[in-house]
C-alpha angles and dihedrals in degrees: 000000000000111000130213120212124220123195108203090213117201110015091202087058139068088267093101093043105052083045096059097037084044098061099031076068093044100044093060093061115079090288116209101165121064123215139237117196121199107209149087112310094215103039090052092048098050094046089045093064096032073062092049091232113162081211111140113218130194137190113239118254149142097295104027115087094106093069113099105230122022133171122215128179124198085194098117080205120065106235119258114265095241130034141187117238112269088002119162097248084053087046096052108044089051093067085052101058088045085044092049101040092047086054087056099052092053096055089051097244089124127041100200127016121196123204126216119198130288130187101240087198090060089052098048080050095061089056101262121130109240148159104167147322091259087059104039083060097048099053090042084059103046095245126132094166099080129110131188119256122197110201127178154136146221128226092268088062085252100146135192130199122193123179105202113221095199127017141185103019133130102261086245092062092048103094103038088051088050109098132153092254086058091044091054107039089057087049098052091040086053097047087046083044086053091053085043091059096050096244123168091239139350111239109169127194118202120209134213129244096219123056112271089014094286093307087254096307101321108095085037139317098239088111090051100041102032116007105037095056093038075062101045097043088050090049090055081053085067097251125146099235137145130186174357090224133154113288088215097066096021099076093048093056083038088055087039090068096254092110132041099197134010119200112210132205094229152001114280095028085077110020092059100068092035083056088045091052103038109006086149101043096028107134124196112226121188103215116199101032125121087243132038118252133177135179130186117260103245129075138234089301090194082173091083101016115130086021101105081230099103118116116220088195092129098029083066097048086047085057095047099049090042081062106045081052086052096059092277126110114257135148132303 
């Protein structure tokens, strides 16, 4: 039976929550996958009945793999019983369990990992270098041609789907990392993301980095120098792309249906209206890498954590996803 592994992220944030709730839900359908958790046997166990989940877990052994959820933790130390939010032993053991289920992956002993989310703060903190999950992946996997997709949809079936061309960067570093190679990479990996997906066709829109595209050169020549050939040289590639057009206009034609994927310049440019369209069922997808990872859209919320109140909303449509890549059926 393919397995799919889970890495519970941050054990002082909602990551364990929304995974438990998440399966108790999945499990009940006419489950064809089995998963592997990575994460702290105690501390699942006692969150899953302060839930009141009727979930079974079971530590992964010789002789278990039947079983359809087990947890299994690399730490040579248990956790402590109680954390502070964003403390070192959480933090580490957070990079573990991604460590640990990437290796995997690699080895071809999961078909699919999900990440849950994890403070990079925290981890910096601990001593670790770090930028974000999506990076530390694809390093781990010897792949410098990824890029970062955003998928969601509202409560009308309405979906957008943003690849990011550049991620996690500080707004004033945007533009100098910006060259052709990195356009069109994120526009081939989108249009192949499209195919993956199963969609009747893979139409891409391309934005701008300035407001209104540049207005021609004069509010900046990123779209003349940079955009504009990344889209053309993708376009001789044979693939169905437009751009660069104003952000402002583009993601309402793109929620409209006229697009099926819009690849942003930056982070928030993208990521702002995805959150405002499907900010509960918003899934994280790695393009690019040799295995297929997805993460829910929201971070460590240790606002709510421990509170029972976390929806698990897109944790569940990152499981879902992670399984119709796999060879299973999921939303497009």
């Amino acid at each position: 039976m393919p397995a799919i592994g889970i890495c519970v992220g941050d054990v002082t944030g909602i990551g364990p929550e929304v995974t438990l709730k998440a399966l108790a839900v999945e499990i009940q359908t006419a489950e064809q996958f089995r998963y592997l958790l990575l994460g702290n046997f105690e501390h699942l166990t006692v969150l899953k009945h302060k839930l009141g989940l009727s979930l079974r877990l079971e530590r992964f052994a010789k002789g278990t793999d039947r079983e359809k959820v087990l947890v299994y933790d690399p730490m040579e130390k248990p956790l402590p019983t109680r954390l502070k939010q964003g403390s070192a032993p959480a933090a580490n053991a957070a990079m573990a369990w991604l460590k640990e289920t990437g290796e995997r992956c690699l080895r071809g002993e999961l078909q699919a990992m999900v990440t849950a989310p994890v403070n990079k703060e925290a981890i910096i903190r601990a001593g670790h270098k770090f930028v974000g999950q999506t990076e530390f992946l694809s390093e781990m996997a010897g792949s410098n041609r990824t890029a970062m997709m955003l998928l969601g949809e509202d409560d009308r079936g309405h979906w957008l789907r943003v690849v990011l061309a550049t991620t996690h960067l500080p707004l004033k570093k945007v533009s100098a990392t910006l060259s052709i190679p990195r356009v069109k990479l994120a526009i081939e990996l989108a249009a192949r993301a499209c195919v993956d997906l199963g969609l009747p066709r893979s139409r891409v829109a391309v934005c701008g980095v300035n407001p209104h595209a540049g207005e021609g050169g004069h509010m900046g020549n990123e779209e003349q120098t940079i955009i504009g050939p990344a889209v053309k040289a993708a376009r001789k590639g044979k693939i169905d792309v437009v751009g660069p057009l104003s952000a402002d206009a583009l993601f309402y034609y793109a929620y409209r249906g006229e697009y099926d994927v819009v690849v942003a310049m930056y982070h928030d440019q993208g990521l702002v209206p995805l959150k405002m369209v499907g900010f509960d069922t918003g899934v994280n997808w790695t393009l690019g890498l040799p295995f297929t990872r997805t993460s829910p859209d929201h971070g460590t919320a240790y606002d709510i954590a421990g509170q029972g109140k976390a929806n698990p909303s897109s944790m569940l449509a990152a499981i879902r996803l992670a399984k119709k890549l796999a060879g299973g059926k999921n939303p497009q």
